[in-house]
PDB file of N, H, CA, C and O in Angstrom:
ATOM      1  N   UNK A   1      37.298-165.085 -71.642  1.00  0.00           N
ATOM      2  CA  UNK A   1      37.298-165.874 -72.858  1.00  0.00           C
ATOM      3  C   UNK A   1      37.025-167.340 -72.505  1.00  0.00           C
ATOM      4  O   UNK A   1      37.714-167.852 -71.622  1.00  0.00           O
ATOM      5  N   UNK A   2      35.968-168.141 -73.192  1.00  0.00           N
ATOM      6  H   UNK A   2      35.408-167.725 -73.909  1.00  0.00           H
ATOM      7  CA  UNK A   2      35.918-169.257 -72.832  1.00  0.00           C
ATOM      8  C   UNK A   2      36.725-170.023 -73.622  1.00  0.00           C
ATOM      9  O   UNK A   2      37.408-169.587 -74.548  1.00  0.00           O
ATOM     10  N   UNK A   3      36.603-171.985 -73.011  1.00  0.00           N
ATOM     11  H   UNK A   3      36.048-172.339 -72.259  1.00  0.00           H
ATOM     12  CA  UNK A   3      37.693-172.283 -73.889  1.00  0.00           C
ATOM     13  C   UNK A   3      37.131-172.577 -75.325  1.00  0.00           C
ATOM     14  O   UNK A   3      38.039-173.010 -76.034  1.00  0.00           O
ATOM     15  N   UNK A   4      35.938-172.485 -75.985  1.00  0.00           N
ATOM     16  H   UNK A   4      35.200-172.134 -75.409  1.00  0.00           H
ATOM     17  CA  UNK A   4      35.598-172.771 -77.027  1.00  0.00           C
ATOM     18  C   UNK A   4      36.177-171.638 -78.070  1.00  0.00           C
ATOM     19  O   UNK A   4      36.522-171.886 -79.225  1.00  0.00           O
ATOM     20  N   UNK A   5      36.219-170.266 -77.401  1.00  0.00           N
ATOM     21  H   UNK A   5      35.938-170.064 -76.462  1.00  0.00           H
ATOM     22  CA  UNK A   5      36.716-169.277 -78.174  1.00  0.00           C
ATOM     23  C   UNK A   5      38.665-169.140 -78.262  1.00  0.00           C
ATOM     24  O   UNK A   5      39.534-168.663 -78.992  1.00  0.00           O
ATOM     25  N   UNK A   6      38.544-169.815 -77.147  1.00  0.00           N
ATOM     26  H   UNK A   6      37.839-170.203 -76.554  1.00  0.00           H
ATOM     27  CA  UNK A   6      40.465-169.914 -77.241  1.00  0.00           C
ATOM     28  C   UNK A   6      40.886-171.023 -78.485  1.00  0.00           C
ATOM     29  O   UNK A   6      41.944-171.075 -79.113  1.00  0.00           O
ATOM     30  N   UNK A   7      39.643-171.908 -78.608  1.00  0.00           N
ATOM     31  H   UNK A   7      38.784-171.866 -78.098  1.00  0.00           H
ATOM     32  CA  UNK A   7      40.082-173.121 -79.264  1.00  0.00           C
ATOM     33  C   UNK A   7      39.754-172.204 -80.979  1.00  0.00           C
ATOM     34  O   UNK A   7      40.106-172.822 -81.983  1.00  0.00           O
ATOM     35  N   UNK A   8      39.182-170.974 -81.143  1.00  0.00           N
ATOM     36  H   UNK A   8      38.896-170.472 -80.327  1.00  0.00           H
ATOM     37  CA  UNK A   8      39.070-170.449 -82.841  1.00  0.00           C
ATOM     38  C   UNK A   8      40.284-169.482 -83.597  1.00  0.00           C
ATOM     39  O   UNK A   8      40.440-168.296 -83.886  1.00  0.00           O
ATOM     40  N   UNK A   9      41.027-170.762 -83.721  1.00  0.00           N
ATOM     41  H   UNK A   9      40.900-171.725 -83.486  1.00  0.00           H
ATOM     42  CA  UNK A   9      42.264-169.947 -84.173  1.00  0.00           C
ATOM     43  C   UNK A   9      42.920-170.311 -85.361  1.00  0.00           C
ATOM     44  O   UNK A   9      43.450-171.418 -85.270  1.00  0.00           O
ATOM     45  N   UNK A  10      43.031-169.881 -86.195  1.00  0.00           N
ATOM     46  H   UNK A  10      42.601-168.982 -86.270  1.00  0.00           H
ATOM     47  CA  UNK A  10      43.354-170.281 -87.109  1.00  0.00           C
ATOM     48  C   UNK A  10      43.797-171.605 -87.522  1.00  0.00           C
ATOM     49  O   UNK A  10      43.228-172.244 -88.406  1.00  0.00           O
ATOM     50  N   UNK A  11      44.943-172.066 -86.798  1.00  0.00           N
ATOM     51  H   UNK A  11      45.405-171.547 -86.079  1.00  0.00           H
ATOM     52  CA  UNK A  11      45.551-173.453 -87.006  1.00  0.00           C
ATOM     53  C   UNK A  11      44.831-174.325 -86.709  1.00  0.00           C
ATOM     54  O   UNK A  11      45.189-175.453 -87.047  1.00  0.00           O
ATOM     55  N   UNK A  12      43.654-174.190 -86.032  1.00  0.00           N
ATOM     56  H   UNK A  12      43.363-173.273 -85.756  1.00  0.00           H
ATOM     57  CA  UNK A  12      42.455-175.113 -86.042  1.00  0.00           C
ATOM     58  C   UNK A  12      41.435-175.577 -86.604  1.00  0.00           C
ATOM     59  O   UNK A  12      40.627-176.452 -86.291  1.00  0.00           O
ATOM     60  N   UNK A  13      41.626-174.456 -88.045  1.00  0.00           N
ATOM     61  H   UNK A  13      42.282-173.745 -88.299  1.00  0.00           H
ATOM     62  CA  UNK A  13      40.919-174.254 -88.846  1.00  0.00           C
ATOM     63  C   UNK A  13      40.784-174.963 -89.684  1.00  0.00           C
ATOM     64  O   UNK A  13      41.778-175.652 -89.915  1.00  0.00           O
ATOM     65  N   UNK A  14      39.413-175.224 -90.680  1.00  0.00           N
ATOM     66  H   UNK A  14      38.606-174.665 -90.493  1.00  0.00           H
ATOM     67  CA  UNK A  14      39.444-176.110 -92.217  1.00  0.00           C
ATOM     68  C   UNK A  14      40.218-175.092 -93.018  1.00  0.00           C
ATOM     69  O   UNK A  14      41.181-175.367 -93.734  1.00  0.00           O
ATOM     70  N   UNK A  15      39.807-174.123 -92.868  1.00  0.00           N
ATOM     71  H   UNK A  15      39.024-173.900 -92.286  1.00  0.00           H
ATOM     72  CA  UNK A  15      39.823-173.239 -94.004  1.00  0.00           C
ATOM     73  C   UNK A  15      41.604-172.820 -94.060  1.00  0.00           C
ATOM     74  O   UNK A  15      42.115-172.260 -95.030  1.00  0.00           O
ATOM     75  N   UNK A  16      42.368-173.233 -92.799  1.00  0.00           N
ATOM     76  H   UNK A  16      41.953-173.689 -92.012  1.00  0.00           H
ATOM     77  CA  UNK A  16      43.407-172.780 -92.653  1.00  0.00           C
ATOM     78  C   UNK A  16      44.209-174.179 -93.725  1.00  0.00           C
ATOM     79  O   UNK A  16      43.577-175.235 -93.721  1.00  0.00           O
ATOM     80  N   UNK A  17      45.411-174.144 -94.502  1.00  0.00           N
ATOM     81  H   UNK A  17      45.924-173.286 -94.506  1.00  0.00           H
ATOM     82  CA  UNK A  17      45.610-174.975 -95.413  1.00  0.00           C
ATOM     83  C   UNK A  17      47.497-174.912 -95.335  1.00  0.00           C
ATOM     84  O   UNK A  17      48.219-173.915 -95.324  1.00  0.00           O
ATOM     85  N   UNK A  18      47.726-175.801 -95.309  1.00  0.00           N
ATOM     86  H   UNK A  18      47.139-176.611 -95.319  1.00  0.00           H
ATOM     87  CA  UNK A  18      49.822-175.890 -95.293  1.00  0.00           C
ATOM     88  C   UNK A  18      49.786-176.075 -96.683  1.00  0.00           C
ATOM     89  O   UNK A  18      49.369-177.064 -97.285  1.00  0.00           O
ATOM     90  N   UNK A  19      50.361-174.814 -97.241  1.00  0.00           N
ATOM     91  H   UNK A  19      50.700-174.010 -96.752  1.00  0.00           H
ATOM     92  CA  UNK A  19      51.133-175.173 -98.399  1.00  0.00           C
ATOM     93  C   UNK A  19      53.058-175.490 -98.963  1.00  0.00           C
ATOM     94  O   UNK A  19      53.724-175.597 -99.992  1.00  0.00           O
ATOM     95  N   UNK A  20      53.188-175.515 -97.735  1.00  0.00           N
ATOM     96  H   UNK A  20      52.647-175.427 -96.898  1.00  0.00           H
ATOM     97  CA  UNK A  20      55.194-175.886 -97.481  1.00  0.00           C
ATOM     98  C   UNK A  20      55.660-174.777 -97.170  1.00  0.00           C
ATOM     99  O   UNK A  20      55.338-173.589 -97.192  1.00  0.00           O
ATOM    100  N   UNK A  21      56.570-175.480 -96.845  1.00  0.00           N
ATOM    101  H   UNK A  21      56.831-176.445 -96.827  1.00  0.00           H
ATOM    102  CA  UNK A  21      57.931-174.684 -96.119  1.00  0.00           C
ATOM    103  C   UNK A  21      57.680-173.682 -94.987  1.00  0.00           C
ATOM    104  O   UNK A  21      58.147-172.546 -94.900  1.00  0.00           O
ATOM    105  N   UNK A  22      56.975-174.218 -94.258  1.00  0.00           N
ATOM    106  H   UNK A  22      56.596-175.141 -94.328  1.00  0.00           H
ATOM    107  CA  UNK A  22      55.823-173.337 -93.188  1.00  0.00           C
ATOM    108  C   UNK A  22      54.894-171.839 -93.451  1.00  0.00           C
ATOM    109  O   UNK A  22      54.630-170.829 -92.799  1.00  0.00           O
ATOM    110  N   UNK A  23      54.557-172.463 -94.989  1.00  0.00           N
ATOM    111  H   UNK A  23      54.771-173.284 -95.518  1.00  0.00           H
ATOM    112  CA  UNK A  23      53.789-171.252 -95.301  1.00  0.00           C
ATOM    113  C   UNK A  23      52.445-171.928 -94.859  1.00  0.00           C
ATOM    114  O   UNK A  23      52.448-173.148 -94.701  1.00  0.00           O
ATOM    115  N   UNK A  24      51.145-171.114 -94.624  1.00  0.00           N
ATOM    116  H   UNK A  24      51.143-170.122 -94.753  1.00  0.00           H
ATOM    117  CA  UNK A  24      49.929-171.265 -94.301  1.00  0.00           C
ATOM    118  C   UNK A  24      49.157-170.843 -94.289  1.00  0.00           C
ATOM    119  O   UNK A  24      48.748-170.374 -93.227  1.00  0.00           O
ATOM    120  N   UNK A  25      48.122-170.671 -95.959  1.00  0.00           N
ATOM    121  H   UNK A  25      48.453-171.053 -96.822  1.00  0.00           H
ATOM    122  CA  UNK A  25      46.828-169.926 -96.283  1.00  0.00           C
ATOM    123  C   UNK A  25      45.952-170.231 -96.177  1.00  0.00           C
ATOM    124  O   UNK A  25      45.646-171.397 -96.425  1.00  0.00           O
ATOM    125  N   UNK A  26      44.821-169.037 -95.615  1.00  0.00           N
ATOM    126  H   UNK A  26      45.070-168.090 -95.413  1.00  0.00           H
ATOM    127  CA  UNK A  26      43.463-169.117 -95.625  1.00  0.00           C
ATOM    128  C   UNK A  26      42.329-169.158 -97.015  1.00  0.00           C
ATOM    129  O   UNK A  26      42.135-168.155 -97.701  1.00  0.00           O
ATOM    130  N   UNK A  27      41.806-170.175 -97.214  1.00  0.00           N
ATOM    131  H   UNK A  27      41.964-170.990 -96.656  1.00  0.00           H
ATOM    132  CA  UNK A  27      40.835-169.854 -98.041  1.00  0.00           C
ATOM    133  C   UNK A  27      39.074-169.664 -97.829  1.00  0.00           C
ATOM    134  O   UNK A  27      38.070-170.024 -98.443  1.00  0.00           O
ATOM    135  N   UNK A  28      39.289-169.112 -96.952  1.00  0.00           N
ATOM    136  H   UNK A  28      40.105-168.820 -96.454  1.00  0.00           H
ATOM    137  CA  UNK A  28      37.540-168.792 -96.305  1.00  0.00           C
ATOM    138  C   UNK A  28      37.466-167.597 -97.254  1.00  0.00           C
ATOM    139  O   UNK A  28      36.362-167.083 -97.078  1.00  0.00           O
ATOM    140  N   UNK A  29      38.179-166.905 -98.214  1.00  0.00           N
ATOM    141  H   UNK A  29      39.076-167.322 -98.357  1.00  0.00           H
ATOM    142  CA  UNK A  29      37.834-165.765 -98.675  1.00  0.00           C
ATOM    143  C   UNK A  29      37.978-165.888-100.173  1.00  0.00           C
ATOM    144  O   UNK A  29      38.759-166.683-100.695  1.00  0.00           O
ATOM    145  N   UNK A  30      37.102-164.975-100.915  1.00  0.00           N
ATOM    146  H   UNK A  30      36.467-164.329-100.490  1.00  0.00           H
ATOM    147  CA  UNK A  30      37.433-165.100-101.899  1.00  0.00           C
ATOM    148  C   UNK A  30      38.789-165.242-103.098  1.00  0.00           C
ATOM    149  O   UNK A  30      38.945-165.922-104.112  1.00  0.00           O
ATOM    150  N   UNK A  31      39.655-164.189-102.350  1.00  0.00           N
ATOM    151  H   UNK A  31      39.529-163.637-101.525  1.00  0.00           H
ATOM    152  CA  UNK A  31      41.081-164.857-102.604  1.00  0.00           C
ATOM    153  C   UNK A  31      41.971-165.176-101.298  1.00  0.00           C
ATOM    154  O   UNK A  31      42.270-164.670-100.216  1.00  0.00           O
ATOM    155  N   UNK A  32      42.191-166.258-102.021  1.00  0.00           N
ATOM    156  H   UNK A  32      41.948-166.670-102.900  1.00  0.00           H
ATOM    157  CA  UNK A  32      43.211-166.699-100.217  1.00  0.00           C
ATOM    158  C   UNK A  32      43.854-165.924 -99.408  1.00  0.00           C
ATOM    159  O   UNK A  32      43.987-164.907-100.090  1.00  0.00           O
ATOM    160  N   UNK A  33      44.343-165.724 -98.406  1.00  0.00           N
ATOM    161  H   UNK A  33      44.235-166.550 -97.853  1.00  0.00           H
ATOM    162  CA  UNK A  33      45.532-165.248 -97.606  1.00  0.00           C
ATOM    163  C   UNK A  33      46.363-165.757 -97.171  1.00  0.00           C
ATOM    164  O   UNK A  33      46.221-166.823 -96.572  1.00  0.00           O
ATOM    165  N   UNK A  34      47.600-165.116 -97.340  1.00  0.00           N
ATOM    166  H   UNK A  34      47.715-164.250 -97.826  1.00  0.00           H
ATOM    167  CA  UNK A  34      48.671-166.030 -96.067  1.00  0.00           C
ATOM    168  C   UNK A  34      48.212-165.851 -95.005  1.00  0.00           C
ATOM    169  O   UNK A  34      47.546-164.826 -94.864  1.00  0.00           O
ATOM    170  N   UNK A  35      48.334-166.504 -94.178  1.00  0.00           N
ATOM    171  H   UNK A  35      48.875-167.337 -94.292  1.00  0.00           H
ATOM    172  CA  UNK A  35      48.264-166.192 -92.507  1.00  0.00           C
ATOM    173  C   UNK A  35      49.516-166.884 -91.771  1.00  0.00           C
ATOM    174  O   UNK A  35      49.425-167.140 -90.570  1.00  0.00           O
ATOM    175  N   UNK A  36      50.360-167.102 -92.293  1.00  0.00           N
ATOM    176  H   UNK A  36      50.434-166.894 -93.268  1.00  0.00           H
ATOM    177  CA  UNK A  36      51.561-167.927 -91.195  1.00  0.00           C
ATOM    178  C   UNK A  36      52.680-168.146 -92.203  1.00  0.00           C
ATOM    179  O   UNK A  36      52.495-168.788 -93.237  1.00  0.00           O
ATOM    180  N   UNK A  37      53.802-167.616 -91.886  1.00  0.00           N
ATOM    181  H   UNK A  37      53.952-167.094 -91.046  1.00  0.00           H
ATOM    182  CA  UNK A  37      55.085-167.866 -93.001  1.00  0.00           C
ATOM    183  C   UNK A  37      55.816-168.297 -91.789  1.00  0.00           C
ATOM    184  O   UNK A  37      55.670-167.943 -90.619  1.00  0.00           O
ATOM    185  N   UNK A  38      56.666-169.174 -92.348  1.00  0.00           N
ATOM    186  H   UNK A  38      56.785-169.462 -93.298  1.00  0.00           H
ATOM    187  CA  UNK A  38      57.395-170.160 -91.360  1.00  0.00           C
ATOM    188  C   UNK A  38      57.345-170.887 -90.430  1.00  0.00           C
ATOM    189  O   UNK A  38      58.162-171.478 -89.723  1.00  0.00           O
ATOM    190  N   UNK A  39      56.232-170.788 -90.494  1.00  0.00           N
ATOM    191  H   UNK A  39      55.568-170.309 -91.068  1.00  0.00           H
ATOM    192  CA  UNK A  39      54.998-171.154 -89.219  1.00  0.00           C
ATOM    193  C   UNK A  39      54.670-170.331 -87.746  1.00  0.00           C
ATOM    194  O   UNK A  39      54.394-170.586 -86.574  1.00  0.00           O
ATOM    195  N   UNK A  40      54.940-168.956 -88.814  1.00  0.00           N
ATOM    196  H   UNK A  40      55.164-168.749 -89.766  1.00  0.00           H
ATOM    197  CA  UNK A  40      54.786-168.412 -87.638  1.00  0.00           C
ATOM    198  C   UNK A  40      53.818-167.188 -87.859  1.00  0.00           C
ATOM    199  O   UNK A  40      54.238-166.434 -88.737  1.00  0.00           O
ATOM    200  N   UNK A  41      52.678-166.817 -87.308  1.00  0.00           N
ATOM    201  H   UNK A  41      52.338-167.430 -86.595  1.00  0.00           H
ATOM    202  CA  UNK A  41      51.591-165.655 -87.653  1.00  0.00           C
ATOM    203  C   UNK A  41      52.081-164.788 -88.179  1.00  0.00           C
ATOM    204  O   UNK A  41      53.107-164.324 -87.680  1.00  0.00           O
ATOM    205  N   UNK A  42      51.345-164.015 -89.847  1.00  0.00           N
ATOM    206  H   UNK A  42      50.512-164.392 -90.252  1.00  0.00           H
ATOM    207  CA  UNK A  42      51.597-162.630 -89.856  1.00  0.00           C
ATOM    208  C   UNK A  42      50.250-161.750 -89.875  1.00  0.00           C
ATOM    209  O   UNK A  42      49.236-161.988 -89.220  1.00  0.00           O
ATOM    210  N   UNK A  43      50.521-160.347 -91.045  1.00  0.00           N
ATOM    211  H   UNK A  43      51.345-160.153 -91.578  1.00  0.00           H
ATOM    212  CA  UNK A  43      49.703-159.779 -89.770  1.00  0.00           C
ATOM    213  C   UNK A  43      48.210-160.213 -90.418  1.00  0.00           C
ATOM    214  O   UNK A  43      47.233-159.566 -90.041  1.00  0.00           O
ATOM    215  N   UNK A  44      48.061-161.095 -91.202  1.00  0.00           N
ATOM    216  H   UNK A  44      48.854-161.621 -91.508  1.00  0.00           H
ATOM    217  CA  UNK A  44      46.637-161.490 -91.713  1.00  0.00           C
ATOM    218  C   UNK A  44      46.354-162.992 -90.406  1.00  0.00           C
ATOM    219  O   UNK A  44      45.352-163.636 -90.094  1.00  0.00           O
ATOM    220  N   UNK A  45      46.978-163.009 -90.216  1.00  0.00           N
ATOM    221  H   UNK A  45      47.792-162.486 -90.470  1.00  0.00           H
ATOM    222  CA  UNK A  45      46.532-164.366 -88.947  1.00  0.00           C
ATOM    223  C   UNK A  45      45.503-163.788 -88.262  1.00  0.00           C
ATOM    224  O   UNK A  45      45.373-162.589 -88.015  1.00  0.00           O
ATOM    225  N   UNK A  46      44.548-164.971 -87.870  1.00  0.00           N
ATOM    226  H   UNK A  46      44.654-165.945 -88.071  1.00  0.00           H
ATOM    227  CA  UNK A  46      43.191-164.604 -87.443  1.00  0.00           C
ATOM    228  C   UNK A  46      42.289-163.484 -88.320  1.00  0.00           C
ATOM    229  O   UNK A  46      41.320-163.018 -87.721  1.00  0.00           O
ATOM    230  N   UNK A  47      42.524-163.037 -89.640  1.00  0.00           N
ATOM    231  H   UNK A  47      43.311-163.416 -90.127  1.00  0.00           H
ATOM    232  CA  UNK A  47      41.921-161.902 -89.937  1.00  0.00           C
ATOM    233  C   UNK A  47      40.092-162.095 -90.163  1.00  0.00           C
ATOM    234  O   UNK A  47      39.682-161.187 -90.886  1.00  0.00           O
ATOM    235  N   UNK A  48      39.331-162.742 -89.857  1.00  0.00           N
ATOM    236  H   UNK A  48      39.665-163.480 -89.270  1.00  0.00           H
ATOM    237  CA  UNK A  48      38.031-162.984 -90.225  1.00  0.00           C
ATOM    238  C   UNK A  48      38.130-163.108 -88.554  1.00  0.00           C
ATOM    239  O   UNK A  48      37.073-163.706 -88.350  1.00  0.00           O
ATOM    240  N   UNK A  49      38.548-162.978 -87.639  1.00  0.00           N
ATOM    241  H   UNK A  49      39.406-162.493 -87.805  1.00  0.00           H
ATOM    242  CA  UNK A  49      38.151-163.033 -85.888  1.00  0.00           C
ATOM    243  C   UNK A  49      37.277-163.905 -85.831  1.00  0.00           C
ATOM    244  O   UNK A  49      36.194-163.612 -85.324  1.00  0.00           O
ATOM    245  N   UNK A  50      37.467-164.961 -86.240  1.00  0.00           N
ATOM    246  H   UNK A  50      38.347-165.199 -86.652  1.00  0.00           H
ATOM    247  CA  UNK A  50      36.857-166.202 -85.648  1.00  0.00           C
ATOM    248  C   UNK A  50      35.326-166.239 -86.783  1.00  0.00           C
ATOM    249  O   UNK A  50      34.686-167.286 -86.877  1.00  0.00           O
ATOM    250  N   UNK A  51      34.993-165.229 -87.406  1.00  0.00           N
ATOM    251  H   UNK A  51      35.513-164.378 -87.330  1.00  0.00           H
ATOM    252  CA  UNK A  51      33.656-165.434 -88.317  1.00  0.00           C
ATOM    253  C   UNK A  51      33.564-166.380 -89.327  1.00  0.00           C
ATOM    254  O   UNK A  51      32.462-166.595 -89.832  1.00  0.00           O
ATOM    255  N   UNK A  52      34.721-167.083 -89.766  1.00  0.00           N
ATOM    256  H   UNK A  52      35.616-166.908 -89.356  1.00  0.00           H
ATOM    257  CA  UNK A  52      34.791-167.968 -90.563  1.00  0.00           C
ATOM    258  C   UNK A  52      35.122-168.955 -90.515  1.00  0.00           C
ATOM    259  O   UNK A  52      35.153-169.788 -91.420  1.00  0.00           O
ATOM    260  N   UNK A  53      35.572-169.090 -88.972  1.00  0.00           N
ATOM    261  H   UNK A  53      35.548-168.412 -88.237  1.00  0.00           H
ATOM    262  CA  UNK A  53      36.333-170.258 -88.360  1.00  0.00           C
ATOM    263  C   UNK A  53      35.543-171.907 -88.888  1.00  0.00           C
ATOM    264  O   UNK A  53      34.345-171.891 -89.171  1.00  0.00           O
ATOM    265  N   UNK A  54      35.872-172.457 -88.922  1.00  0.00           N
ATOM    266  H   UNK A  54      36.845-172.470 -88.692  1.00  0.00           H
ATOM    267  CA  UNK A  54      35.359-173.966 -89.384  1.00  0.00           C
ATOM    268  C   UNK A  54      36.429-175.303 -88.744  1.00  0.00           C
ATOM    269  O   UNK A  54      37.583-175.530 -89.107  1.00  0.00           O
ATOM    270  N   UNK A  55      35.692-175.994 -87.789  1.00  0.00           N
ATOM    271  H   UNK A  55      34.754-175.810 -87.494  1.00  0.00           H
ATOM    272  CA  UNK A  55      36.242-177.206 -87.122  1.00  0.00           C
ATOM    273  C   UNK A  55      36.437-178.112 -87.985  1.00  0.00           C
ATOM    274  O   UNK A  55      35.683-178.131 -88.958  1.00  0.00           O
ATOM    275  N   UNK A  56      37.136-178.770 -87.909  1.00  0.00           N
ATOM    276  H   UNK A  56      37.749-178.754 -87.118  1.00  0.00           H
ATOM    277  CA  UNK A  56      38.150-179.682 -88.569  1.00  0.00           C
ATOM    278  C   UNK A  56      36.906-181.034 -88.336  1.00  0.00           C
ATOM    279  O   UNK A  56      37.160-182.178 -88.716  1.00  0.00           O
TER     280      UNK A  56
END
């Protein structure tokens, strides 16, 4: 794995968005997802594997 692909992870993401209390949805999709409750991954984290990823 190089480090450009270590660096496509969600929390790095545009598309990745804090909406409180360590919740954290994706909107790269037509309807959002959670991807992180408490700040911590569930099981939608990373779910687009990097295809939608977008640098900040």
């Amino acid at each position: 794995m190089t480090k450009k692909e270590r660096e496509k992870i969600c929390y790095n993401c545009d598309h990745c968005i804090y909406i409180g209390e360590g919740d954290y949805i994706c909107d790269a999709d037509y309807e959002p997802k959670i991807v992180m409750e408490d700040h911590e991954p569930n099981d939608n984290y990373y779910w687009c594997a990097g295809t939608e990823w977008e640098e900040e």
